[in-house]
C-alpha positions in Angstrom: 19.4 -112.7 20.9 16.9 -115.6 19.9 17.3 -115.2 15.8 14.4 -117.1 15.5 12.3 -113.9 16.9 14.1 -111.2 16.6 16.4 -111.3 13.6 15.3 -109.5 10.6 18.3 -109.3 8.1 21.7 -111.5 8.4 24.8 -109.3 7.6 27.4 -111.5 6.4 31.4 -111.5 5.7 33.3 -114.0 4.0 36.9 -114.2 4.4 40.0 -116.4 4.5 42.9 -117.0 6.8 44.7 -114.8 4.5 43.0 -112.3 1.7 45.6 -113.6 -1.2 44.8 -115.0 -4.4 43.5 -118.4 -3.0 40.9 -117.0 -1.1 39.4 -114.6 -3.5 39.2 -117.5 -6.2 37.2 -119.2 -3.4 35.2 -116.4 -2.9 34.7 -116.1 -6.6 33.2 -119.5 -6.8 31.5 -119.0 -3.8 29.3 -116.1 -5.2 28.8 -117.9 -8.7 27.3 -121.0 -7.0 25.1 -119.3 -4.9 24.1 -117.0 -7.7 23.2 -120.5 -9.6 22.0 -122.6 -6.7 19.9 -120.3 -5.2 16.9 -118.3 -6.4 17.6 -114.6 -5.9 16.5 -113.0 -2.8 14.4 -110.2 -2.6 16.0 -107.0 -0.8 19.5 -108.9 -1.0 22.1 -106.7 -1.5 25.6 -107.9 -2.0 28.3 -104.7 -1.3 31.3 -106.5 -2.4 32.7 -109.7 -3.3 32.3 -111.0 0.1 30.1 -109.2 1.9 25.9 -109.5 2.0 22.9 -107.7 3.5 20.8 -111.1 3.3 16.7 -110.2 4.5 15.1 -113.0 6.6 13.1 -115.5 6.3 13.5 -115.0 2.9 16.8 -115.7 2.8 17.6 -118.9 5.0 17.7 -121.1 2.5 20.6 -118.8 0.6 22.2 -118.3 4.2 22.1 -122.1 4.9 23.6 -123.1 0.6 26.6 -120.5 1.7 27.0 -122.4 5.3 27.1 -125.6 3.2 29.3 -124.6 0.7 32.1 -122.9 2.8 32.3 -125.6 5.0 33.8 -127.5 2.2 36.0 -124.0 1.3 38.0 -123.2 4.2 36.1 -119.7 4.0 35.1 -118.4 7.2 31.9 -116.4 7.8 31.0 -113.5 10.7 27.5 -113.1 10.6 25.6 -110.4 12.6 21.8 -110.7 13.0 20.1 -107.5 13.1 16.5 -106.5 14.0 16.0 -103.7 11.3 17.8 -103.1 8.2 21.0 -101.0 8.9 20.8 -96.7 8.5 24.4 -96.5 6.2 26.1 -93.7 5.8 28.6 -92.6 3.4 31.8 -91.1 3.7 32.6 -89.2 1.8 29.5 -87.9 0.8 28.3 -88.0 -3.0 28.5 -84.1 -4.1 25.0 -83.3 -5.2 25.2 -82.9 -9.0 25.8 -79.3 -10.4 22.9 -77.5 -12.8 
């Protein structure tokens, strides 16, 4: 895939050699410097402490402050480039709210 094209929204997992206590500090200070260094992205959405739905262009320079910053971490990344924003779905369902 030619990202420079194609590529619409980076889908990105941090993660260690091991998920102990280490790594999720690293994490940690991984989100709070990119949540300082970096001006908010529009259409970002973070699902957990390590994972982000990042929408391009938009969000290259926030893609390329967390490539900086975790090569200094030991934090490994897996990053998917996709052309459209992923259709999720929810298991279980939410239960529609009663009357």
């Amino acid at each position: 895939m030619d990202i420079s094209d194609n590529a619409k929204f980076a889908f990105v997992i941090a993660a260690g050699d091991d998920y102990i206590q280490d790594v999720r500090n690293r994490l940690d200070d991984l989100s709070k410097h990119l949540l300082s260094s970096s001006p908010p992205v529009e259409g970002m959405k973070k699902f957990h402490d390590n994972i982000w739905l990042i929408p391009l262009p938009d969000g290259l320079p926030f893609l390329a402050d967390m490539l900086k910053w975790v090569r200094r971490t030991g934090i490994h990344l897996r990053i998917l480039f996709l052309q459209k924003e992923p259709d999720w779905m929810q298991y279980p369902a939410d239960e529609p709210k009663k009357a």
